[in-house]
C-alpha positions in Angstrom: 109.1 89.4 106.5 112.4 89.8 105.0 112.8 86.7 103.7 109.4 87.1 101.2 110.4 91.0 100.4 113.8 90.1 99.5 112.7 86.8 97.5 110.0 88.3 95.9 111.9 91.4 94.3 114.0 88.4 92.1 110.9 87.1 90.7 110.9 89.6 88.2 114.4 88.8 87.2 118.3 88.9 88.2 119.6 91.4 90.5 122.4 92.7 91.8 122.8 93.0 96.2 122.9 96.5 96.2 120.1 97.1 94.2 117.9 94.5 96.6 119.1 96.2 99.3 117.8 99.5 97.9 114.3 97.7 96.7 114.1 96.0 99.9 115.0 99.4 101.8 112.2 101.7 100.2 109.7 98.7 100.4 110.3 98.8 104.2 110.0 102.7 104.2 114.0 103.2 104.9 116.6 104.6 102.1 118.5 100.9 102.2 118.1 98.0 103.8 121.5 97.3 105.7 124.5 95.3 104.5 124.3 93.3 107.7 120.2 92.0 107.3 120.6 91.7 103.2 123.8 90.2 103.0 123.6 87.6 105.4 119.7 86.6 103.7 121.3 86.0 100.5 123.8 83.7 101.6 121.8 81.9 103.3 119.1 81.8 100.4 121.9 80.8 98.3 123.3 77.8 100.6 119.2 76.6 100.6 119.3 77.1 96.8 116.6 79.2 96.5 119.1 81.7 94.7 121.9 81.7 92.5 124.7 84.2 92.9 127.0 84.6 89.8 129.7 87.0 89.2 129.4 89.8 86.5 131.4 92.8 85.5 130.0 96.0 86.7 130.0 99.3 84.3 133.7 100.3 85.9 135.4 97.5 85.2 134.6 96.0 89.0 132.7 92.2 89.5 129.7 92.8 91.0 127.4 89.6 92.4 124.3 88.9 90.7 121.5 86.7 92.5 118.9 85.0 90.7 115.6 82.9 92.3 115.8 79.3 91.6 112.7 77.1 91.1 113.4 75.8 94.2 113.3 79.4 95.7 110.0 80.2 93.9 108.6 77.6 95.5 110.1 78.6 98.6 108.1 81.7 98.6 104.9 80.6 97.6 105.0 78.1 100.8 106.0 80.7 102.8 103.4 83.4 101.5 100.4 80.9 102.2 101.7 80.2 105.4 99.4 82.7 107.7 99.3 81.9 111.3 96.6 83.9 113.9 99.6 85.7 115.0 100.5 86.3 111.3 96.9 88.2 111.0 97.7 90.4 113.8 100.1 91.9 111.8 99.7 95.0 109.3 103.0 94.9 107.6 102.7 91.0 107.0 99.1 91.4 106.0 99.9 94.0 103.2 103.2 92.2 102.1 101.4 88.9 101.0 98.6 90.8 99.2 100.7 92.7 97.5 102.2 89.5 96.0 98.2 87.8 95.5 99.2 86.7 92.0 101.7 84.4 92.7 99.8 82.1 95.3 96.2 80.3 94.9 93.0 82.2 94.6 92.0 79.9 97.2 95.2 80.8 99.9 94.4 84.4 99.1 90.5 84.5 100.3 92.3 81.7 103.4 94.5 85.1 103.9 91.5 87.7 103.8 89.7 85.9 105.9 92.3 84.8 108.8 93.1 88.8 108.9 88.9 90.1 108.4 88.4 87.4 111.6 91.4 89.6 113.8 89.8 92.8 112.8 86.6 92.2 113.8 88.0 90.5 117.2 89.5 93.7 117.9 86.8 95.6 116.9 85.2 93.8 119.8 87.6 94.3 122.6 87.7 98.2 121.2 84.3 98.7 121.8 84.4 96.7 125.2 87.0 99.0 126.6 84.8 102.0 124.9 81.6 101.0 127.0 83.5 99.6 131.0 86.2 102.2 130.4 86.4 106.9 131.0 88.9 106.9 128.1 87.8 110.4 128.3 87.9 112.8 125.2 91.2 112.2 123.8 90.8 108.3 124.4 87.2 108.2 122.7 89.3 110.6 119.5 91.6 107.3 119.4 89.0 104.8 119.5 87.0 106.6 117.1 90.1 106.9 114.5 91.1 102.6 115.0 87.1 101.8 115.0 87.5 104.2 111.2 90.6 101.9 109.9 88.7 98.8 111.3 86.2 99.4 109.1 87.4 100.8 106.4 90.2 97.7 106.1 87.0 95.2 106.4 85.5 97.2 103.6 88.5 96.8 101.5 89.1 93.0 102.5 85.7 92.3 100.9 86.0 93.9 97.5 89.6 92.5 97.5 87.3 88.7 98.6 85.1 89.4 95.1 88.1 90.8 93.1 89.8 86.8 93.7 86.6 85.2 91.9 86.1 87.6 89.6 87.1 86.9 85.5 90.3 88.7 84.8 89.7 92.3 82.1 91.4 92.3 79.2 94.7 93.1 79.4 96.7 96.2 78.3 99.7 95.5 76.1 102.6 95.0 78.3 100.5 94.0 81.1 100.2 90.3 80.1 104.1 89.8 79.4 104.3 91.1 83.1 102.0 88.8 84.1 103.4 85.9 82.6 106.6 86.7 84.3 104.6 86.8 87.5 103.6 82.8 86.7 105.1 80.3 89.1 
């Protein structure tokens, strides 16, 4: 999961480690991400040359390191992002992360994606309401079943307008919003 976070926050451009250890850190709901997890990704991204790291002044007068994705890196992270095991689908976090980044992998890996995770959610939906009907999960236990059976549904609900959004002709874009977009392009 860190691997595509940190990966994807270059694809809009060059950054510096501390500020990818800042984007990576709010992205994964903490203030930074520590010098001990983004450090050691980079250099190894760098020795599979999926990044660049080149040395820049910093506004002090201090060098500061500057990584950059390669093509090679790009590519890196689309493979990685369409690969979406059963276990993969089990997982919120990992779920969320590669739809946030839909536009950089194939509208046809995207509905693979929605459908791998729609297939979990309904299997626990299942199991749920098993262990609802054999079970006294008494009133506090029901309360809980009632709230997961809620995000069940409502995450199927959003999987299938997110399904017609992927075959759906793209609006006219705003001004700005296509430059972005271009920079998006792999």
């Amino acid at each position: 999961m860190f691997d595509l976070i940190t990966l994807s926050l270059l694809l809009d451009g060059p950054k510096h480690g501390y500020q990818l250890k800042r984007e990576a850190g709010f992205i994964f709901g903490h203030g930074d991400m520590h010098n001990n997890l983004i450090y050691p990704l980079l250099r190894r991204f760098t020795r599979s040359a999926w990044v660049t790291k080149k040395a820049v002044p910093g506004q002090r007068g201090q060098t500061r390191q500057q990584y950059a994705l390669t093509p090679k890196g790009r590519r890196e992270l689309i493979q990685q992002l369409g690969e979406y095991t059963e276990q993969d689908a089990q997982s919120q976090e990992g779920f969320v992360t590669r739809v946030g980044m839909f536009e950089v992998i194939a509208p046809e890996t995207r509905a693979a994606i929605l459908e791998q995770r729609a297939a979990y959610l309904r299997k626990r939906e299942t199991r749920l309401t098993s262990v609802a009907g054999n079970l006294d999960v008494g009133t506090y236990g029901r309360a809980v079943i009632d709230l997961l059976e809620q995000q069940l549904h409502s995450e199927l609900a959003w999987i299938e307008r997110l399904k017609r959004r992927i075959h759906r002709p793209k609006p006219a874009s705003r001004p700005g919003t296509r430059q972005r977009a271009r920079k998006l392009k792999i």
